[in-house]
C-alpha positions as CSV (number, residue, x, y, z in Angstrom):
1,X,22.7,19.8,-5.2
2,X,21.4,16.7,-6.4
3,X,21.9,14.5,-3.7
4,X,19.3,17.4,-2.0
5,X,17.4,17.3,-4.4
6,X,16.8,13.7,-4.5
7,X,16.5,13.2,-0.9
8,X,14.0,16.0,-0.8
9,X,12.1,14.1,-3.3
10,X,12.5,11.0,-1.1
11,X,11.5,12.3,2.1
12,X,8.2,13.4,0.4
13,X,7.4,10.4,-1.2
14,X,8.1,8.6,2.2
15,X,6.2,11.0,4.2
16,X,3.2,11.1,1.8
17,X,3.2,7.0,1.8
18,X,2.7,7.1,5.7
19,X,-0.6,9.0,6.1
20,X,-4.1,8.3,4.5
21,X,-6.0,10.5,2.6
22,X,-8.2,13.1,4.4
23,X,-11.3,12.4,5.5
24,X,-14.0,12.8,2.9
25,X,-18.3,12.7,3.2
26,X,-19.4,9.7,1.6
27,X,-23.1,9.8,2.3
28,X,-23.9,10.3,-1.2
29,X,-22.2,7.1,-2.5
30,X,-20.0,7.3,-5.3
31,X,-20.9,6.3,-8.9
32,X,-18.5,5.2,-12.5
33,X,-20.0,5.3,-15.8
34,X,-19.4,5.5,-19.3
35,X,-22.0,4.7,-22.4
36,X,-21.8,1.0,-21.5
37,X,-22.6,0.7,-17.6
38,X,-22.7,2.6,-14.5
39,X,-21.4,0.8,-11.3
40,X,-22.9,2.7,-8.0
41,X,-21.6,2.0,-4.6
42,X,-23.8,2.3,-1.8
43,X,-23.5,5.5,0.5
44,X,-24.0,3.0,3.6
45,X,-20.7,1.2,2.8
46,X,-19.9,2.1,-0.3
47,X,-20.1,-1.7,-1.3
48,X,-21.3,-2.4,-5.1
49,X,-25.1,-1.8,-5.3
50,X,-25.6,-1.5,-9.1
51,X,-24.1,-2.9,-11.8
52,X,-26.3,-1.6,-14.6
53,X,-25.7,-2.8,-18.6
54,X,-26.6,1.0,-20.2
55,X,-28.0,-1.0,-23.7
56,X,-30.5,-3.3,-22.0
57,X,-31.2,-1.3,-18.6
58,X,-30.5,-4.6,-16.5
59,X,-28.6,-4.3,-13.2
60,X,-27.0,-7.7,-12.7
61,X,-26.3,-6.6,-8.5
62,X,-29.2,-8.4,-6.3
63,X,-30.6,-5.4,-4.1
64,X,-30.6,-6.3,-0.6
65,X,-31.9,-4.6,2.6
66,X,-28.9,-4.1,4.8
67,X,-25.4,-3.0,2.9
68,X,-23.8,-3.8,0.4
69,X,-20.6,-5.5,1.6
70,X,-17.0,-5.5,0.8
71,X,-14.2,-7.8,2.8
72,X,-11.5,-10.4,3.2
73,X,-10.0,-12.8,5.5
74,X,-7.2,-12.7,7.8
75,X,-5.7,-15.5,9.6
76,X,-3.9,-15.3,13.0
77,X,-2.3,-18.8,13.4
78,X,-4.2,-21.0,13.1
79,X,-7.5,-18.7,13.7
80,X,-10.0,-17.0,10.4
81,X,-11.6,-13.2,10.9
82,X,-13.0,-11.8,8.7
83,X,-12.8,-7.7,8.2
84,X,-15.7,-6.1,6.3
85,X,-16.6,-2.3,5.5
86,X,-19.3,-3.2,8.7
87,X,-15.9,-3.0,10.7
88,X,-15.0,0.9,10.0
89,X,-16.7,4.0,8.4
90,X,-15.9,4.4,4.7
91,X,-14.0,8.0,5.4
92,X,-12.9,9.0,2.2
93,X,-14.2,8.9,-1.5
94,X,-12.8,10.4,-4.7
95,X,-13.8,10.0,-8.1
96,X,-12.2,11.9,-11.1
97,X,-12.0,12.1,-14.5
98,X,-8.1,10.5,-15.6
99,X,-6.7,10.9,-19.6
100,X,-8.7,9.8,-22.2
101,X,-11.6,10.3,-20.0
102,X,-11.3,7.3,-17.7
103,X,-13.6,7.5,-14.8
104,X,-11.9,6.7,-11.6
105,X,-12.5,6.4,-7.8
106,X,-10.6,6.0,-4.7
107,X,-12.0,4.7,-1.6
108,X,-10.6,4.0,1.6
109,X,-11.6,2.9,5.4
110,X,-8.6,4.4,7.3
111,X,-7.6,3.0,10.5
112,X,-9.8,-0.3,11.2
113,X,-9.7,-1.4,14.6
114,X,-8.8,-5.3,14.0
115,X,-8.6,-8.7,16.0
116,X,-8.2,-6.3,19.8
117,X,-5.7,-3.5,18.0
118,X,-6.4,-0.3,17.1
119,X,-5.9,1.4,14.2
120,X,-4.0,-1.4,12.1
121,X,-5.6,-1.7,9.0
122,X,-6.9,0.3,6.2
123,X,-8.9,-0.5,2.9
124,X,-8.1,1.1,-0.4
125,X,-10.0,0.3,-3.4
126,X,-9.0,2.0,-6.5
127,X,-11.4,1.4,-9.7
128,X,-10.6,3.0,-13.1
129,X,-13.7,3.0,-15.8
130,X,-12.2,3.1,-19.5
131,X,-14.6,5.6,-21.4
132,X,-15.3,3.1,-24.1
133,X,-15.3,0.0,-22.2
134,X,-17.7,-2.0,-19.9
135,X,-14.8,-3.4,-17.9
136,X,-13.3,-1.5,-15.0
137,X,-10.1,-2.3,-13.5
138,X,-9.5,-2.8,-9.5
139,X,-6.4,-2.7,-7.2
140,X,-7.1,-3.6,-3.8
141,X,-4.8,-2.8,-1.2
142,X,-4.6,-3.3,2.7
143,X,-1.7,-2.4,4.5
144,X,-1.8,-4.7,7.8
145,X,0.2,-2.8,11.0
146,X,-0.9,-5.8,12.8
147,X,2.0,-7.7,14.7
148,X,0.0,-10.8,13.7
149,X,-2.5,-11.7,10.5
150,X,-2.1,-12.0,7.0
151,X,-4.3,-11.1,4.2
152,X,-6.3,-13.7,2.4
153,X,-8.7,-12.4,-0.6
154,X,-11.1,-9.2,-0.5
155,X,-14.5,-9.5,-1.9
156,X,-17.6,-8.8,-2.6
157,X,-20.3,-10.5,-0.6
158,X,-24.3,-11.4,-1.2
C-alpha cells in the first residue's frame, strides 16, 4: 500500500511539473505592496513600471512610451538572441496573499516560439513581498525544450 501510495504521489507531482498554469487575463497588470512600496507591472507585458517608496511618494522606474520589458539571452554556438516578454503574450498572472501576509505573484509566458521552434520556452517569474519589508524576493525560471541554446541572465531593460 505504500509503494501505491507513493507512486501515486509521484505520478502527480510529475504530471503537474509537465504542464503550465492555465491561462489567465492580464490586461489589468498585476501590483505588490505593503506599507513600504508598491511594485506595479505593466498590463502590456507585465514588465516593472513602478517602483514606488510609500514614505516619500517617489517611483524610482523611468516611465517610458512603449513596454516595460523583461528578458535574457540565449546562445546557440557561437550565436546571441535575445528573448523578451515582446516575444510571447504574458498568459497567466496570480497574485495572493502567503503566511504572515506576504504578498506574492506568479507570472508566466507559456510556450515562446524561439530561434525557428515552436513552443520551447516558457518564463516564470515568481515575486514574494514580505508585509514589513521593502525588499521583494525573485526566482526566475525558464525551462528551455530547445535542442540547442542555453540560458544566460534575465533582466530588466530601459
Amino acid at each position: 500500500m505504500r509503494k501505491q501510495t507513493l507512486a501515486f504521489f509521484v505520478v502527480v507531482w510529475w504530471a503537474v511539473g509537465l504542464y503550465a498554469a492555465p491561462p489567465s487575463d492580464s490586461s489589468g497588470g498585476s501590483t505588490l505592496s505593503n506599507r513600504y512600496v508598491r511594485l506595479e507591472f505593466d498590463p502590456k507585458g507585465m514588465g516593472l513600471s513602478a517602483l514606488v517608496d510609500l514614505q516619500s511618494g517617489v517611483n524610482h522606474i523611468r516611465h517610458v512610451k512603449e513596454k516595460q520589458l523583461l528578458g535574457g539571452r540565449f546562445s546557440r554556438g557561437t550565436a546571441i538572441k535575445k528573448v523578451t516578454n515582446n516575444d510571447a503574450p504574458c498568459d497567466y498572472v496570480h497574485v495572493e496573499k502567503l503566511l504572515g501576509d506576504t504578498e506574492s505573484a506568479v507570472t508566466e509566458w507559456n510556450d515562446v516560439r524561439w530561434w525557428n521552434e515552436n513552443r520551447v520556452l516558457t518564463g516564470r517569474v515568481t515575486g514574494d513581498l514580505p508585509a514589513d519589508s521593502g525588499n521583494a524576493q525573485w526566482r526566475i525560471s525558464v525551462p528551455n525544450r530547445s535542442d540547442y541554446g542555453v540560458f544566460d541572465r534575465w533582466h530588466s531593460h530601459r
